[in-house]
N, C-alpha and C positions, 0 to 999 in steps of 0.2 A: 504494500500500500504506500502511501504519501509519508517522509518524514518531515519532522518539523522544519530544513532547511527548505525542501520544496513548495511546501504549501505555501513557505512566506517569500519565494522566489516568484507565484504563482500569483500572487495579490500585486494589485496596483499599487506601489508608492506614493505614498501624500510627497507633491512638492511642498519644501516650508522656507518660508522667506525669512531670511535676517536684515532686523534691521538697516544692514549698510548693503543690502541687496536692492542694487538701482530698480526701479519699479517706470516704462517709459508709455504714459498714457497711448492711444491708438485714435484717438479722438480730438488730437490736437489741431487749431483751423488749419488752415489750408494755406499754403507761400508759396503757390503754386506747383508743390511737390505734392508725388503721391500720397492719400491717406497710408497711416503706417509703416512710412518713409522714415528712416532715423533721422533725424534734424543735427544740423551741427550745433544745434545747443543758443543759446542768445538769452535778450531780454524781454519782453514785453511790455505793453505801455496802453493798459485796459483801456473800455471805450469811455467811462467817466472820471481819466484823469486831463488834465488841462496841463500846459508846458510853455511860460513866458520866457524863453533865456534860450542861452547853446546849451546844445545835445553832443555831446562826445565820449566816443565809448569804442573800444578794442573789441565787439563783440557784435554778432548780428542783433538786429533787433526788429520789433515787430511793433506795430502801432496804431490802436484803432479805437484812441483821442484827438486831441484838440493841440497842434504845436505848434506854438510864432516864436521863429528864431531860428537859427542855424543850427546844420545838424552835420556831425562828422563823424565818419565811423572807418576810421583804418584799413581799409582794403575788404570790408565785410559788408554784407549784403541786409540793406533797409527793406521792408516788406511791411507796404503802407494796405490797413485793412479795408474794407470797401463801405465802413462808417468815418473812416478817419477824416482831418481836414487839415494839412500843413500848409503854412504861411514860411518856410524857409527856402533858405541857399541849402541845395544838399552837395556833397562829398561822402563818396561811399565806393565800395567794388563793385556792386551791383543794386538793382534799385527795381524794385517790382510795384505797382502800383495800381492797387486793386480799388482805394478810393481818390480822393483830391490834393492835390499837390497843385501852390502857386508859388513859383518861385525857380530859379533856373535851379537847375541836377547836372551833376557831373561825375560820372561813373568810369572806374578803370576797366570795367567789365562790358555789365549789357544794361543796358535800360527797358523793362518790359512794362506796356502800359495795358491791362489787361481791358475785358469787354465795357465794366462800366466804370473803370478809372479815368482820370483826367491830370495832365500836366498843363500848366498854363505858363509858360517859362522856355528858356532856352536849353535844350541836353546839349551835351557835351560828351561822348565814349568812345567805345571801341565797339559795340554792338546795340540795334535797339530793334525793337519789334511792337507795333502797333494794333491789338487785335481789330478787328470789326466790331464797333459801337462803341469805341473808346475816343475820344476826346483829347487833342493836343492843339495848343495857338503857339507857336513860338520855334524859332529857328533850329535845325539840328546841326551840328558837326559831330563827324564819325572819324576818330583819327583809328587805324587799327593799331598804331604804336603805342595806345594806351590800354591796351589789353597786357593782362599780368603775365609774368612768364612763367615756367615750371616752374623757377626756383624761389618765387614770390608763395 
C-alpha cells in the first residue's frame, strides 16, 4: 500500500509567502504594456493629487493628476494617464500620453501620443507615433541621434 513519504508526495503543496516574498499585483493600469507585463518599477502620482513646482526623479513614473511645472526624469519613461492634465516642459527617455499635456516634450526615446491623449507643444526625439483620434498643435523635430544607445 501507500507509505507515509508517498501519500505526502501525493498531496498538493500549500505555496506560503514570506513576508519579504515580493507579491507583483496583475491588475496594474495600463502604460501601454501588456496587462501582466512586469513593469520596470517607478512612481505614481494618483488622480487626486495636485503638483505646483519641478518634478525630478531617477525613476519612471506614472501620472493621473493635476501638474504645473516642469518635469525631468533621467532617461526614464513619463506615462501621462488618460485623467491627467500637465501644464509643463517635459525631459524624459520616453513619454506616453494617454491624457493632456500642454507644454513642449523632449524625449531621448519615442514620444507616443495614444487614441484620446493630446500634446499641445513642441516634441523634440528620436521616435514619435500618433494614434488615430489623438490630438497634437505644435511643431515636431525627430533627431534619430537622440535615441539612447546600448550602453545608456
Amino acid at each position: 500500500m501507500w507509505s507515509k513519504q508517498q501519500a505526502a508526495a501525493a498531496e498538493p503543496s500549500a505555496v506560503s509567502l514570506s513576508p519579504s516574498t515580493p507579491v507583483v499585483p496583475f491588475n496594474q493600469p495600463s502604460s501601454g504594456k501588456p496587462s501582466g507585463a512586469p513593469s520596470r518599477g517607478g512612481a505614481r502620482l494618483g488622480a487626486s493629487m495636485q503638483i505646483k513646482g519641478e518634478v525630478t526623479g531617477t525613476e519612471d513614473l506614472h501620472i493621473d493628476g493635476i501638474v504645473e511645472g516642469p518635469i525631468r526624469l533621467k532617461g526614464h519613461e513619463l506615462t501621462v494617464g488618460p485623467g491627467a492634465q500637465l501644464t509643463s516642459e517635459i525631459h524624459a527617455g520616453d513619454v506616453v500620453a494617454f491624457g493632456k499635456i500642454m507644454g513642449n516634450v523632449h524625449a531621448r526615446g519615442r514620444v507616443d501620443i495614444k487614441k484620446d491623449g493630446s500634446i499641445t507643444g513642441d516634441i523634440a526625439s528620436a521616435r514619435i507615433s500618433i494614434e488615430e483620434g489623438a490630438y497634437f498643435k505644435g511643431r515636431i523635430e525627430i533627431d534619430p541621434t537622440k535615441a539612447p544607445s546600448a550602453a545608456d
